[in-house]
C-alpha positions, -999 to 999 in steps of 0.1 A, spaced: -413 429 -150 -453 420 -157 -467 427 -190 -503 444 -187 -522 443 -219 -550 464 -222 -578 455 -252 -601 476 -269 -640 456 -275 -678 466 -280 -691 467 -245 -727 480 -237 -738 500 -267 -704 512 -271 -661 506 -267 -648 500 -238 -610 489 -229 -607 456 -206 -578 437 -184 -583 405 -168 -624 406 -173 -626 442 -161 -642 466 -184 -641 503 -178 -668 525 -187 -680 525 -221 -671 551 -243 -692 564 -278 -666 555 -302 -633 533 -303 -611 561 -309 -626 573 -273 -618 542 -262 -584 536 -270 -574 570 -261 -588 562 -228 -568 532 -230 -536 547 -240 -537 573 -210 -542 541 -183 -517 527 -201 -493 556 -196 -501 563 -159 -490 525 -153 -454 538 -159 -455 565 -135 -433 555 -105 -450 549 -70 -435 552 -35 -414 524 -17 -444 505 2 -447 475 24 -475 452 14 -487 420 31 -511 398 9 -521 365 15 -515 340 -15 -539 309 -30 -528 284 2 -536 308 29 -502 317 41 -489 353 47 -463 375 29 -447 406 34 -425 421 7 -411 460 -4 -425 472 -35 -397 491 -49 -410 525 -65 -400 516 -98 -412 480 -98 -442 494 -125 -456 468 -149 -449 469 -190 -487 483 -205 -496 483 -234 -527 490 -257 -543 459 -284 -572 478 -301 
């Protein structure tokens, strides 16, 4: 299972929580924040619907695989 850590940080005049160098919106206090946080965190755990995706990986080849509805990432909140 992947591990998703979300983090609470300043950001533009404000808090904002990031993952993998992507920053949502920025919020007027860290409280806001990590409740905003907390909520994505929580929707990450919500089961999906059996899919098939193709992606195409670093050397250019092609894969298709099932993504099982319950195959939902660990999330958690560092703030």
């Amino acid at each position: 299972m992947a591990k998703v850590h979300y983090r609470v940080v300043p950001h533009d005049g404000g808090w904002a929580y990031t993952l993998e160098g992507a920053f949502s919106e920025p919020f007027r206090t860290k409280e806001l924040a990590l409740a905003a946080a907390r909520r994505v965190a929580q929707e990450q755990h919500v089961p999906g619907d059996l899919t098939q995706i193709h992606y195409q990986d670093a050397s250019g080849r092609w894969h298709s695989e099932l993504s099982e509805p319950d195959d939902r990432p660990d999330a958690d909140v560092e703030g």
